[in-house]
Backbone of each chain as ProteinMPNN parsed JSONL, in Angstrom:
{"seq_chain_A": "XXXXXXXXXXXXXXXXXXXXXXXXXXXXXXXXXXXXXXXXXXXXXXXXXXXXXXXXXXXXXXXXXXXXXXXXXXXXXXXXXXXXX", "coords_chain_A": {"N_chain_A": [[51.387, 63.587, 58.131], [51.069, 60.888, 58.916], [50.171, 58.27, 56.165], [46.512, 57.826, 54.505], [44.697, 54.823, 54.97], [43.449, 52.719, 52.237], [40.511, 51.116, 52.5], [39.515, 47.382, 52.058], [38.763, 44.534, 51.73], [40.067, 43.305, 53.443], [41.894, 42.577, 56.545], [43.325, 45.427, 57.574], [46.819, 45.344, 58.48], [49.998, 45.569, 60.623], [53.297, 45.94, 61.325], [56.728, 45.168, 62.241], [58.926, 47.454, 61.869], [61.475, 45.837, 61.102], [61.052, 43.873, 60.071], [61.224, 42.617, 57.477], [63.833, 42.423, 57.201], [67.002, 40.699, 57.588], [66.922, 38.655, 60.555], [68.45, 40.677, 62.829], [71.397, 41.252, 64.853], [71.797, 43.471, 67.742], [73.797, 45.185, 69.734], [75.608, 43.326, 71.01], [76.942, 40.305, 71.808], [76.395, 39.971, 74.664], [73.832, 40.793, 74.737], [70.614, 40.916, 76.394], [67.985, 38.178, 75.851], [64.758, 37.531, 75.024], [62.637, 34.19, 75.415], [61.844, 33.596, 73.326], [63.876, 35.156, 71.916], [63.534, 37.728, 71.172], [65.129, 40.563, 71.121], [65.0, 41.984, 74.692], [63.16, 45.152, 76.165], [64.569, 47.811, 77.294], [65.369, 50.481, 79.472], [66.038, 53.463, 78.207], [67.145, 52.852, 76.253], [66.718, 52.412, 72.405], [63.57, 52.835, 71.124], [61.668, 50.141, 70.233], [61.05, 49.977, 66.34], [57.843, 50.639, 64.293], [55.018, 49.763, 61.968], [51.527, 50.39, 61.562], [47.963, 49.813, 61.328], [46.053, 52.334, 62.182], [42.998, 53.969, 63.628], [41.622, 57.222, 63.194], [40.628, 60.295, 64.265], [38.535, 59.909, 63.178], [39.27, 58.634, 60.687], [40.724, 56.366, 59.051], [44.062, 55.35, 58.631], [47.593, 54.7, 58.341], [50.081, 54.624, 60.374], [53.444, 55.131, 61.027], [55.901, 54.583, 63.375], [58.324, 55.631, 63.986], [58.107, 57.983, 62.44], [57.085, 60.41, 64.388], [59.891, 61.076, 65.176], [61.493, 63.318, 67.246], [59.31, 64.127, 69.049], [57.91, 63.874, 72.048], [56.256, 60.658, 72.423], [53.76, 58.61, 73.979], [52.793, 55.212, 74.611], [50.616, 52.962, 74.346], [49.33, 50.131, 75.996], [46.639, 47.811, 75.555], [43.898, 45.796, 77.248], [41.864, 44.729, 75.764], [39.15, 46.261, 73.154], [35.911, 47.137, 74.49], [36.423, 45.844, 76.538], [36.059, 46.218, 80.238], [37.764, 47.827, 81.735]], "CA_chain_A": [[52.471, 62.622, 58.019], [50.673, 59.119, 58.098], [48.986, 57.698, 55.401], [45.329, 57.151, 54.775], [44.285, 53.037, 54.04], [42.589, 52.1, 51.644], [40.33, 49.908, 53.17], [38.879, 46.91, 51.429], [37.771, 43.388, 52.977], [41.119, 42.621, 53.898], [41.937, 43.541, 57.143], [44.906, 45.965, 57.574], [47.942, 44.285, 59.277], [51.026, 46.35, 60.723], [54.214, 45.373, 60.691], [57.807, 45.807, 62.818], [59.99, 47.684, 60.688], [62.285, 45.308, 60.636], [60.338, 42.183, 59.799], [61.728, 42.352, 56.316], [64.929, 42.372, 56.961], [67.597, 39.39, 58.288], [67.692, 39.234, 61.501], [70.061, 41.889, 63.099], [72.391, 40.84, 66.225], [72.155, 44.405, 67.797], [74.399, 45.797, 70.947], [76.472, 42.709, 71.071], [76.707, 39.165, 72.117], [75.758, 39.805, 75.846], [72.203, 41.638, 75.022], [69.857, 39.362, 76.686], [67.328, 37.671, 74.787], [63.454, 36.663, 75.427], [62.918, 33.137, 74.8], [61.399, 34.012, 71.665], [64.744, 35.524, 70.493], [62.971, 38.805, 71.146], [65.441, 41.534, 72.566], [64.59, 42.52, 75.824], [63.396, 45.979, 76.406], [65.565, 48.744, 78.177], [65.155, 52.01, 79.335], [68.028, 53.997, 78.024], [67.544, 52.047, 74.512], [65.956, 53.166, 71.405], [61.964, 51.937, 70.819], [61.588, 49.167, 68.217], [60.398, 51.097, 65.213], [56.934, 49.68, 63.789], [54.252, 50.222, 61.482], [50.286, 49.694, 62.05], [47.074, 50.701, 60.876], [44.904, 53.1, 63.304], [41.921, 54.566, 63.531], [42.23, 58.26, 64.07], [39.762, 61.481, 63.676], [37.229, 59.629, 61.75], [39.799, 58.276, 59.213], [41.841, 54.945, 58.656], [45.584, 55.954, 58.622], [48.9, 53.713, 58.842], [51.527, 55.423, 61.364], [54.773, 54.386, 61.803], [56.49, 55.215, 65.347], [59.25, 57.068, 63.883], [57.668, 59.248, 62.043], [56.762, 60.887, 65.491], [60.732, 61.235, 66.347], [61.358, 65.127, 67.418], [58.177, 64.495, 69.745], [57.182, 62.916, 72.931], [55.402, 59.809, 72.329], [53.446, 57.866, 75.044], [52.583, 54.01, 73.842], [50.007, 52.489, 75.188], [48.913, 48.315, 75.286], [45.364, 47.8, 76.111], [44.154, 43.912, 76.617], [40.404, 45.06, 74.368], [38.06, 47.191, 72.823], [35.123, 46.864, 75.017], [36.337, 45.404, 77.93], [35.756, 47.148, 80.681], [38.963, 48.695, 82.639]], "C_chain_A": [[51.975, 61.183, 57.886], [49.901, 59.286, 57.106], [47.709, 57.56, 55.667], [45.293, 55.819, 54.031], [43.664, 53.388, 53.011], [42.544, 51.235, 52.009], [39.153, 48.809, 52.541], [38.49, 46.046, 52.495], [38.929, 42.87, 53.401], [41.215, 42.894, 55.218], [43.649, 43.909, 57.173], [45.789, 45.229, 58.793], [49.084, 45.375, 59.247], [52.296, 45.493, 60.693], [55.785, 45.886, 61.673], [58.797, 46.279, 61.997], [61.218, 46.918, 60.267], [62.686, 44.35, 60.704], [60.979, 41.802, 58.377], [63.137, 41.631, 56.393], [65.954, 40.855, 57.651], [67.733, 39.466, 59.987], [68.837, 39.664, 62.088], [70.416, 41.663, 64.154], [72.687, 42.662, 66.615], [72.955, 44.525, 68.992], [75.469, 44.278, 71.498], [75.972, 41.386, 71.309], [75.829, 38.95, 73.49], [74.458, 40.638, 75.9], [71.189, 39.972, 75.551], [68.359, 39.106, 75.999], [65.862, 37.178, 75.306], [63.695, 35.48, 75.006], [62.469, 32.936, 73.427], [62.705, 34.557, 70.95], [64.237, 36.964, 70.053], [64.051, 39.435, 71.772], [64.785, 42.19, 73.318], [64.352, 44.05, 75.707], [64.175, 46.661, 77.33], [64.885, 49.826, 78.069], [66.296, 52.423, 78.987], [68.074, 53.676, 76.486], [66.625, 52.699, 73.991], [64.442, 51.645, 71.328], [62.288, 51.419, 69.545], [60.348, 49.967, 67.446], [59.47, 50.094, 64.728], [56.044, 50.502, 63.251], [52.805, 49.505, 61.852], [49.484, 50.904, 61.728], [46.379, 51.43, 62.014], [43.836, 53.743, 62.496], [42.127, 56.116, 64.373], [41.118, 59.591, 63.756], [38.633, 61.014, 62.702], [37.534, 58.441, 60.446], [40.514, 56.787, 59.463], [42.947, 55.411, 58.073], [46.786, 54.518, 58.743], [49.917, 54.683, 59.282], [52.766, 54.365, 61.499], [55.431, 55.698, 62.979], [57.806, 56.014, 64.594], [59.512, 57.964, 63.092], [57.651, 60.205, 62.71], [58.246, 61.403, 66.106], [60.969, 63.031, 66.367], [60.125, 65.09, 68.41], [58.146, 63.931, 71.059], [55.996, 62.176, 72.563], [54.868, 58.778, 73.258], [52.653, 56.626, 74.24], [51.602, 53.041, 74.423], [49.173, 51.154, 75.049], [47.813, 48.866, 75.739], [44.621, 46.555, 76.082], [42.761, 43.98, 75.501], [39.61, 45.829, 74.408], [36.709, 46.564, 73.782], [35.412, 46.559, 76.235], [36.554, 46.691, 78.771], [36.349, 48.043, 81.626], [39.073, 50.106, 81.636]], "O_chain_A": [[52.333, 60.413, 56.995], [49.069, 60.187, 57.004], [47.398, 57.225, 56.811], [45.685, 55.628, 52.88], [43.306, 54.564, 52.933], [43.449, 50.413, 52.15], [37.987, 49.2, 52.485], [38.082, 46.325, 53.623], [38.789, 41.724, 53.829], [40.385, 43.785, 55.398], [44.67, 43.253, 56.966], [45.346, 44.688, 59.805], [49.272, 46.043, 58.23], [52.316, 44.427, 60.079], [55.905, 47.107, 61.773], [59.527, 45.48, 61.412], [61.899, 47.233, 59.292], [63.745, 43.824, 61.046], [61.236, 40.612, 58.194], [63.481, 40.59, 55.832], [65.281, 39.995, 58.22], [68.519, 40.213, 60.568], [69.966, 39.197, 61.943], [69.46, 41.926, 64.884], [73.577, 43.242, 65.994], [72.694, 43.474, 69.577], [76.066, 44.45, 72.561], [74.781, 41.146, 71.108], [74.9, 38.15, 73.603], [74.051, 41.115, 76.959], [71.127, 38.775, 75.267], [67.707, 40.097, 75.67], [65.938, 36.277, 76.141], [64.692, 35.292, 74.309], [62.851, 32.085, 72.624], [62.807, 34.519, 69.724], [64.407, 37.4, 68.915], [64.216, 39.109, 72.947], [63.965, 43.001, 72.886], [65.3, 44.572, 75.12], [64.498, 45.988, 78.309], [64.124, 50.218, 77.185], [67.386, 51.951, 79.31], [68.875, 54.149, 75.68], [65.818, 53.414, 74.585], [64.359, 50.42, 71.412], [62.787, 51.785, 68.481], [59.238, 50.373, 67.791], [59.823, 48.919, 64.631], [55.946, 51.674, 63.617], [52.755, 48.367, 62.318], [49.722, 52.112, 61.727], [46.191, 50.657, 62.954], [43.733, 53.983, 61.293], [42.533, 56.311, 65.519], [40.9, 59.645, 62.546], [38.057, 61.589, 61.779], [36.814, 57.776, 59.701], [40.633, 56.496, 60.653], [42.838, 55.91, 56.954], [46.502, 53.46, 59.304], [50.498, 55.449, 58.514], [52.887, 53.22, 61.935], [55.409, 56.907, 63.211], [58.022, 57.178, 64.932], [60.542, 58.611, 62.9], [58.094, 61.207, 62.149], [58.246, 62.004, 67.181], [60.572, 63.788, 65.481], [59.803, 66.245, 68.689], [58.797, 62.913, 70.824], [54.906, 62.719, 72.385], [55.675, 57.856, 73.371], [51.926, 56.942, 73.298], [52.149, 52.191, 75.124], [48.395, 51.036, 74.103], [47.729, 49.997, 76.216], [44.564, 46.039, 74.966], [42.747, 43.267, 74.498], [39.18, 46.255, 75.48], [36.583, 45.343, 73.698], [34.67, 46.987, 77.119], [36.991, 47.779, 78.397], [35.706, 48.883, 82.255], [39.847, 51.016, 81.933]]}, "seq_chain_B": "XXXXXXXXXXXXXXXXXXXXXXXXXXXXXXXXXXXXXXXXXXXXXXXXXXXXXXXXXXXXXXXXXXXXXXXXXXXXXXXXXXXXXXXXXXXXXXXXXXXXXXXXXXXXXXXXXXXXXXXXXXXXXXXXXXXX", "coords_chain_B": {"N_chain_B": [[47.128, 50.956, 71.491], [45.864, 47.419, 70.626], [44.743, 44.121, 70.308], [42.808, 44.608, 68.18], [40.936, 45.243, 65.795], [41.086, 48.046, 63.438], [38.37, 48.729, 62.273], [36.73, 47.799, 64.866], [37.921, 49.411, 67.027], [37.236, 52.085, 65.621], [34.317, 51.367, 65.864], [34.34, 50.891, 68.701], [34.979, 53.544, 69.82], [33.381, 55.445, 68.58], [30.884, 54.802, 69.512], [31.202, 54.249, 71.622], [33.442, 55.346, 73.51], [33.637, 57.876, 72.848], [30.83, 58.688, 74.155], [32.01, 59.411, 76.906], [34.536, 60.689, 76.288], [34.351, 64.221, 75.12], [34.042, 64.565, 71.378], [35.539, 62.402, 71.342], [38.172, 59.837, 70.897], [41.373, 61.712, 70.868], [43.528, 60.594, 70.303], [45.595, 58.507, 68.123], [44.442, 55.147, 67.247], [45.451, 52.323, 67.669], [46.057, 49.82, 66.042], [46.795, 45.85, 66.573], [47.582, 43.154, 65.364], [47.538, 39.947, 66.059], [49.334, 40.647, 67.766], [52.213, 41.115, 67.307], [53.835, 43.574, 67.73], [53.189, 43.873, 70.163], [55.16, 41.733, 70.773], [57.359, 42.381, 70.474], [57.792, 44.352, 72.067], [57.465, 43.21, 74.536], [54.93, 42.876, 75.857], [52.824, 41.115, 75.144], [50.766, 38.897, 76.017], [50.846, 35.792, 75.576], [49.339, 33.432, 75.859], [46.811, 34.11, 76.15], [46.051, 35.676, 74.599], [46.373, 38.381, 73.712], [47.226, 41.615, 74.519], [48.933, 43.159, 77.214], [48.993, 45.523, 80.34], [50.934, 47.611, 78.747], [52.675, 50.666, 79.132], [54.572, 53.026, 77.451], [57.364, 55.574, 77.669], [58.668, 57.656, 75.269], [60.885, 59.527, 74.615], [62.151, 62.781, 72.432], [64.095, 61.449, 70.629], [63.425, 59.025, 70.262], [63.877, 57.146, 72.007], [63.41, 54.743, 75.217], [62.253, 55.854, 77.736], [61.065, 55.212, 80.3], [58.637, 52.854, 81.484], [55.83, 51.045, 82.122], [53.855, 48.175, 83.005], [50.925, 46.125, 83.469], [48.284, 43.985, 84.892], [45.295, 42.753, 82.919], [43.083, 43.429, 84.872], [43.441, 45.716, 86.453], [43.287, 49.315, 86.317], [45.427, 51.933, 84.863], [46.874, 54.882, 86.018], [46.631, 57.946, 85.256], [47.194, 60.237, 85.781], [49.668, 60.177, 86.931], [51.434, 59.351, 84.823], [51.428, 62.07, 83.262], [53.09, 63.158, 85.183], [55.492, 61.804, 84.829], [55.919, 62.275, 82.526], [56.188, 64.976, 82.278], [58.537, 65.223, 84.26], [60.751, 63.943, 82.907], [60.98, 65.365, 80.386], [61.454, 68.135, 82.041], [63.724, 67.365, 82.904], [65.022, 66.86, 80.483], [65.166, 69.19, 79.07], [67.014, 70.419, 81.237], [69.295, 69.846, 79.702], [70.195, 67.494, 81.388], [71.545, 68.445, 83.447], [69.831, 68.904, 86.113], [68.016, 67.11, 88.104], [64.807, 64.861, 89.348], [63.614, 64.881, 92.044], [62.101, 62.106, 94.6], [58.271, 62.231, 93.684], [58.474, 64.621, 92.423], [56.917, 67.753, 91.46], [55.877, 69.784, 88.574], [57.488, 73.043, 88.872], [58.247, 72.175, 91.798], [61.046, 71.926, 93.837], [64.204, 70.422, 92.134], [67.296, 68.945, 91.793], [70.408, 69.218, 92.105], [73.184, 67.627, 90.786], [75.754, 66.498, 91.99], [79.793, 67.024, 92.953], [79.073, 68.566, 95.208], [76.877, 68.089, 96.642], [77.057, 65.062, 97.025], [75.909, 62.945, 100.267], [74.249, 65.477, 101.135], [72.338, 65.457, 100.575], [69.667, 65.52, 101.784], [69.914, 67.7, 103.679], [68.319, 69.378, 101.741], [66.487, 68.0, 101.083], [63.279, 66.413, 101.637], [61.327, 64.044, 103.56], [58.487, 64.912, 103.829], [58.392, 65.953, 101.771], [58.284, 64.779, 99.26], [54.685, 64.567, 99.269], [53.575, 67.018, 99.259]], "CA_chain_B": [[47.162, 49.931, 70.641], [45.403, 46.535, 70.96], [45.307, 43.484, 69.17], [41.643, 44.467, 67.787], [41.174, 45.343, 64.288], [40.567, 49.227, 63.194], [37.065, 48.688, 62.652], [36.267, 47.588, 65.779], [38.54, 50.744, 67.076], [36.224, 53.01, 65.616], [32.791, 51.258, 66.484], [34.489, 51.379, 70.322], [35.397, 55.189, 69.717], [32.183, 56.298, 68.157], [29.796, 54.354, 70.121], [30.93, 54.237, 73.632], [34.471, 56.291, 74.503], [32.878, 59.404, 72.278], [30.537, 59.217, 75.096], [32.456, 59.505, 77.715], [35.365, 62.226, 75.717], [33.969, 65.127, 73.877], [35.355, 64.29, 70.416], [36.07, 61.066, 70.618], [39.501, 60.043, 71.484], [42.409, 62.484, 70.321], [45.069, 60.35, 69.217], [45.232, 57.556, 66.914], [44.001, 54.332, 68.107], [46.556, 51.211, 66.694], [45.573, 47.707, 65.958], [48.212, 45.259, 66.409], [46.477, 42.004, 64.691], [48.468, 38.833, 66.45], [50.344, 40.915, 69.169], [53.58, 40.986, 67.075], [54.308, 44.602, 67.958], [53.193, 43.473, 71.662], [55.526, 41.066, 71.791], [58.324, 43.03, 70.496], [58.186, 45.285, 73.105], [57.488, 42.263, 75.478], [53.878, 43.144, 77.218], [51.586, 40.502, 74.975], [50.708, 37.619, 76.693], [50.604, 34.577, 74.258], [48.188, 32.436, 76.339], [45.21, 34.899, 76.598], [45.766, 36.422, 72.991], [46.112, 39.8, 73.912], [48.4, 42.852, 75.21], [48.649, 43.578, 78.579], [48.714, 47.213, 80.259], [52.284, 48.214, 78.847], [52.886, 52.13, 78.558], [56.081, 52.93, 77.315], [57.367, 57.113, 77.468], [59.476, 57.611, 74.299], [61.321, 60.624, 73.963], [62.01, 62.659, 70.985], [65.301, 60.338, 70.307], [63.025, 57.74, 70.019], [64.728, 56.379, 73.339], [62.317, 54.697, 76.156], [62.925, 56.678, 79.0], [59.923, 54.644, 81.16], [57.582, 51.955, 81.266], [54.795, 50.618, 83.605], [53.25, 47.084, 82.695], [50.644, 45.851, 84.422], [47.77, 43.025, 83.997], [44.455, 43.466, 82.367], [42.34, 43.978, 85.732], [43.913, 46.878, 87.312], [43.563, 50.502, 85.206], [46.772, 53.187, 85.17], [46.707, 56.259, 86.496], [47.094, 59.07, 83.71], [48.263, 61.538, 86.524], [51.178, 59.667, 86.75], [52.12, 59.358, 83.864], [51.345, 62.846, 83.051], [53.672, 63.555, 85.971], [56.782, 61.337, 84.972], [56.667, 63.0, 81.524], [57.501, 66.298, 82.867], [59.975, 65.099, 84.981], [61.657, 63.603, 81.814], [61.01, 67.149, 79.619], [61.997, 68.834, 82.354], [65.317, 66.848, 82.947], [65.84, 67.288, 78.977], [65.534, 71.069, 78.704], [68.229, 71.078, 81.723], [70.45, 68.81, 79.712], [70.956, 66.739, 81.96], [71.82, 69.329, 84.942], [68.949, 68.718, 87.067], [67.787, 65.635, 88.641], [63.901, 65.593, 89.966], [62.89, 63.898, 93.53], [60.762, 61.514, 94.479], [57.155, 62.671, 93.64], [58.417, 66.042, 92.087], [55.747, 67.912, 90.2], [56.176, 71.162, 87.974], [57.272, 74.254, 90.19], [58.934, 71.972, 92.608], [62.444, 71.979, 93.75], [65.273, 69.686, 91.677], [68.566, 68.332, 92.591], [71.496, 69.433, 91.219], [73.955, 66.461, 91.115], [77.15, 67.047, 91.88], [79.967, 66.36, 94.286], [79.144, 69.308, 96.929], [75.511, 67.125, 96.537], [77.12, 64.108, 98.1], [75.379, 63.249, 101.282], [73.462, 66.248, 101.4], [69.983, 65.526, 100.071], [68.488, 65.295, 103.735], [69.713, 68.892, 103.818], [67.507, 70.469, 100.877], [64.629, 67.541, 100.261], [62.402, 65.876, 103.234], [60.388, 63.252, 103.182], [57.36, 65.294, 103.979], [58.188, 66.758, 100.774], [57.297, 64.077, 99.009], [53.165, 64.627, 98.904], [53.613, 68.525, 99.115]], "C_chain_B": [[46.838, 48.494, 71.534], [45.376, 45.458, 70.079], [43.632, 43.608, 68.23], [41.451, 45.015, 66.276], [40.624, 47.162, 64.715], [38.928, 49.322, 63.193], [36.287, 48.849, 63.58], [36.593, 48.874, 66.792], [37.094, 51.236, 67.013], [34.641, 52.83, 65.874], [33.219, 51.464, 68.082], [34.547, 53.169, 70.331], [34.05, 55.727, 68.88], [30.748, 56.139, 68.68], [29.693, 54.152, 71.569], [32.03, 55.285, 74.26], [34.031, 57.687, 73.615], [32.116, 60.123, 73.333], [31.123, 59.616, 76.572], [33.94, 60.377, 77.61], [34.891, 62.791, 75.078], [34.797, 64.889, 72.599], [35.26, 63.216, 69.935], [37.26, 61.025, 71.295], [40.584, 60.388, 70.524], [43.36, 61.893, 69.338], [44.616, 59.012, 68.696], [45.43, 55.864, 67.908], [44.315, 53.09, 67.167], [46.331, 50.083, 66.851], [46.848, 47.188, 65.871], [47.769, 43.484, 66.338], [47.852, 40.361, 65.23], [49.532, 39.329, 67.398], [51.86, 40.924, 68.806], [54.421, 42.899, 67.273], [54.633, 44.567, 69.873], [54.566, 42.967, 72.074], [57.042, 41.253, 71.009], [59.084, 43.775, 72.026], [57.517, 44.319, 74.946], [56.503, 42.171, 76.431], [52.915, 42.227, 76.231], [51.791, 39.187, 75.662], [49.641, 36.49, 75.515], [48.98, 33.705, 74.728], [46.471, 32.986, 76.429], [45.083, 35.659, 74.911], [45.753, 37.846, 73.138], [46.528, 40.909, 74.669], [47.737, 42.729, 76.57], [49.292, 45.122, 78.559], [50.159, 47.532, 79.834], [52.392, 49.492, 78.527], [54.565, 52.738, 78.694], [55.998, 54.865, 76.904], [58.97, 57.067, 76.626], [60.083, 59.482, 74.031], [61.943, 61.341, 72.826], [63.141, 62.344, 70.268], [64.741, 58.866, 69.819], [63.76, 56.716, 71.145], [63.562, 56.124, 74.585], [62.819, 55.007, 77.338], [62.182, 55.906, 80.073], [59.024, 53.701, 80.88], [56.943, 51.417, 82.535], [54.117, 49.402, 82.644], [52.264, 46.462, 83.856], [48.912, 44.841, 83.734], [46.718, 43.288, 84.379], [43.156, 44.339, 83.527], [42.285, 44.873, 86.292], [44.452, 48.267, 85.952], [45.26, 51.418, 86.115], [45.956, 53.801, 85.787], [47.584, 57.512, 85.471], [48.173, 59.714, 84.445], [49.682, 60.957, 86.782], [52.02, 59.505, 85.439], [51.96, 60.453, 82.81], [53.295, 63.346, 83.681], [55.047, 63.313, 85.521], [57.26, 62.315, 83.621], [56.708, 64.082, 81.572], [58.272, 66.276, 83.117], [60.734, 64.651, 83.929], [61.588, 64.73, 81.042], [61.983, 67.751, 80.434], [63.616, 68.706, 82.503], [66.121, 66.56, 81.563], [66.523, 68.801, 79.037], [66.691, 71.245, 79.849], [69.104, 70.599, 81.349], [71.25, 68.031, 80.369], [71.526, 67.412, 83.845], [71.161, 68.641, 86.139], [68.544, 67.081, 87.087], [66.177, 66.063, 89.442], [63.433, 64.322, 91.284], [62.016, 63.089, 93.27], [59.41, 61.951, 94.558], [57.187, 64.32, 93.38], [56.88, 66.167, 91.033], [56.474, 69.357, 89.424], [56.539, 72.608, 88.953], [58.002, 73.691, 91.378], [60.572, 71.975, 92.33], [62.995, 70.902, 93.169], [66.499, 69.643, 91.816], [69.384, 68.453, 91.615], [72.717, 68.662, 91.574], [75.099, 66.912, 91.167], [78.346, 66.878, 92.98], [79.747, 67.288, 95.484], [77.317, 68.691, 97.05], [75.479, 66.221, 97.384], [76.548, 63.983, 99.395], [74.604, 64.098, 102.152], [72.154, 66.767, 100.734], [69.696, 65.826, 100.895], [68.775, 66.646, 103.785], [68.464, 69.71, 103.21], [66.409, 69.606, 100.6], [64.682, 66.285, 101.61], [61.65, 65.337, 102.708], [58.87, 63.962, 102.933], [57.187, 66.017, 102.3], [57.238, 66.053, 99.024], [55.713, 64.464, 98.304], [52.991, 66.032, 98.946], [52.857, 68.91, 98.177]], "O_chain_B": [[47.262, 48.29, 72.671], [45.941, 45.652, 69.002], [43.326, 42.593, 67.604], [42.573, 45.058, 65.771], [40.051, 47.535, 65.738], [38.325, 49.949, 64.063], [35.345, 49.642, 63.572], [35.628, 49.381, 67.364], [36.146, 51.043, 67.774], [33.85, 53.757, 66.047], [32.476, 52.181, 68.752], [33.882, 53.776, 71.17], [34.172, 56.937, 68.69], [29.773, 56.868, 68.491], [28.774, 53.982, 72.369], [31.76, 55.97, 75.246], [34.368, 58.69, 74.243], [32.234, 61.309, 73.64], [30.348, 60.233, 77.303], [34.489, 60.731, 78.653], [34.697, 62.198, 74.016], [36.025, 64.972, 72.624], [35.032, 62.853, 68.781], [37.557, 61.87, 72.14], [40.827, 59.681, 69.546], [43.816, 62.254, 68.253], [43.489, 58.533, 68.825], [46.195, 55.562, 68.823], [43.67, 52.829, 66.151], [46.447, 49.429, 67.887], [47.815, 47.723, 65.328], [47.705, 42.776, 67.343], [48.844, 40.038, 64.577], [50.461, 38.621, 67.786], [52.714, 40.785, 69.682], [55.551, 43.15, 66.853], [55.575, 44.934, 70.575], [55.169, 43.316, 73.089], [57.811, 40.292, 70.973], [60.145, 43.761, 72.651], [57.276, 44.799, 76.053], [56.689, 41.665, 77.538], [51.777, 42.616, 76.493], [52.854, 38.58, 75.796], [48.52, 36.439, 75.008], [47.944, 33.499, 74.095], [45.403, 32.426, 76.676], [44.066, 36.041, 74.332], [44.893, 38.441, 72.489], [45.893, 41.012, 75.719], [46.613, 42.392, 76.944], [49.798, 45.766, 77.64], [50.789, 47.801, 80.857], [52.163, 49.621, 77.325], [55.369, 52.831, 79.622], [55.131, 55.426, 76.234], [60.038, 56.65, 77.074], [59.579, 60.349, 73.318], [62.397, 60.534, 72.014], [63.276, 62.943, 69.201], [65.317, 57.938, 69.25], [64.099, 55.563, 70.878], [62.865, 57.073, 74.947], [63.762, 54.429, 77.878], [62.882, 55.95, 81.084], [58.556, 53.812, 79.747], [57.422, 51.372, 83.669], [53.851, 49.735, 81.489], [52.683, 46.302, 85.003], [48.479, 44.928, 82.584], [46.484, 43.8, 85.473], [42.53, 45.369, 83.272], [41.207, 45.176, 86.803], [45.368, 48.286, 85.13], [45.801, 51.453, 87.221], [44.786, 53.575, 86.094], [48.758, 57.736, 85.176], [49.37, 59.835, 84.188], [50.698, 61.65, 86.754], [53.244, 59.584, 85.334], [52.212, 60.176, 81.637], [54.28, 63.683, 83.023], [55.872, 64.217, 85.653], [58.334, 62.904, 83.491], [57.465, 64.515, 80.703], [59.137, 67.006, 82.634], [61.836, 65.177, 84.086], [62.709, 65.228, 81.148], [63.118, 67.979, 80.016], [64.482, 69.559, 82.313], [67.29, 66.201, 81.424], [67.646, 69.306, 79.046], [67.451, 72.18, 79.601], [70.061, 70.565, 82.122], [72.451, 67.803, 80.22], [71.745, 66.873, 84.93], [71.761, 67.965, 86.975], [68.754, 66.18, 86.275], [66.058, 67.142, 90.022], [63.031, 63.163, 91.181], [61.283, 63.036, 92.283], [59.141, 62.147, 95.743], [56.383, 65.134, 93.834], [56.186, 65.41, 90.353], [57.545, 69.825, 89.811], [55.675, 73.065, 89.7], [58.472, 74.553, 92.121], [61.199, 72.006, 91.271], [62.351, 69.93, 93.563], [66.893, 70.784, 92.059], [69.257, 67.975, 90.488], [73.312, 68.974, 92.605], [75.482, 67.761, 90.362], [77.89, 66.552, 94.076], [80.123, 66.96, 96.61], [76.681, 69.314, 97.901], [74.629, 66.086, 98.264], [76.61, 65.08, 99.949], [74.283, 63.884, 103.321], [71.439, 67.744, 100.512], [69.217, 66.953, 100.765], [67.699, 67.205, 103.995], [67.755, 70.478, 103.859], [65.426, 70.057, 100.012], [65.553, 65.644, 102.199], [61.143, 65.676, 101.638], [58.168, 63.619, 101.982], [56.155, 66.46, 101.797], [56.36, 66.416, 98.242], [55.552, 64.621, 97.094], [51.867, 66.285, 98.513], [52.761, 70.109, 97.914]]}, "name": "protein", "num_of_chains": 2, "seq": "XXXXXXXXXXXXXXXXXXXXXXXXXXXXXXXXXXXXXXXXXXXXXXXXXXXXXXXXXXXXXXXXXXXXXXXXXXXXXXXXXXXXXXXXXXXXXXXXXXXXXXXXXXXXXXXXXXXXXXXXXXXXXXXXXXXXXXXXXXXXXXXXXXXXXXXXXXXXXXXXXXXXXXXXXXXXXXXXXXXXXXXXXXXXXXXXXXXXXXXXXXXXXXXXXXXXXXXXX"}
């Protein structure tokens, strides 16, 4: 299901699915808002859908998150490669 | 996912966590180049450049059933979050029926909500039960 990159000297860049689009006023007036104008996460709410390149089995791939729906998906930040936690 | 480029990904995954998982690591390992996925989902921290611990449990609705955030010095604990996503499976497959205690695991007893339920937890689940 994901793509493989093609990977030149650029580097790959992901993307929130729905960076294109205008922003969308979702669940009403009273959703509350980061100060960024970010909606807040919820439990109970649907994951913001996004695309991004990985590294996976060897290969260079681009996944998007709801490709994965029908599955359990666990999401995980990490603050860097190398460091040492 | 981190804000580190793929590259770097796979020199970390072929040169140091390879050693330490047979393999390599399983699942796909997501660059997020400026933290704009981070700071969607509200765990990058602008001032340091770089996600903090957020693990978010998505079920297959694409709905976040859980999250744990926590900052860069202090690691998770898998078993927990092994643990919760049973208890969310398991409280799918009963549609909703069942309800699971504090510190249920697989095989333990679950709470069937309901009003002859009212006030009678302390009957069928004990603290001691808990770490059982």
């Amino acid at each position: 299901m994901p793509e493989e990159l093609k990977v030149g000297c650029a580097r790959p860049v992901g993307a929130s699915s729905d960076e294109e689009k205008e922003p969308v006023i979702t669940g009403g007036p009273e959703e509350k808002k980061t100060e960024k104008g970010v909606p807040m996460i919820k439990v109970g709410q649907k994951a913001p859908d996004f695309t991004a390149p990985a590294y996976h089995n060897g290969k260079f791939i681009s996944m998007k998150l709801s490709d994965y729906l029908g599955k359990w998906v666990v999401l995980c930040f990490y603050p860097g490669d190398f460091t040492f936690v | 996912m981190s804000v580190d480029s793929i590259f770097v990904h796979k020199m970390w995954n072929d040169n140091e966590l390879s050693k330490m998982v047979k393999g390599g690591v399983p699942f796909p390992m997501l660059s997020d180049a400026g933290g704009k996925v981070g700071t969607i989902y509200g765990i990058y921290d602008e001032i340091g450049g770089v996600e903090t611990r957020g693990r978010f449990i998505i079920d297959p609705d694409g709905i976040i059933q859980g999250y744990e955030v926590l900052t860069p010095p202090v690691g998770r604990n898998v078993k927990e979050t092994i643990r919760q996503l049973q208890a969310f499976q398991h409280v799918r497959n009963s549609k909703g029926t069942e309800a699971t205690p504090s510190g249920w695991r697989p095989g333990k007893m679950t709470l069937k909500p309901g009003p002859d339920l009212v006030g009678k937890v302390w009957e069928v689940w004990k603290i001691e039960m808990e770490d059982d």
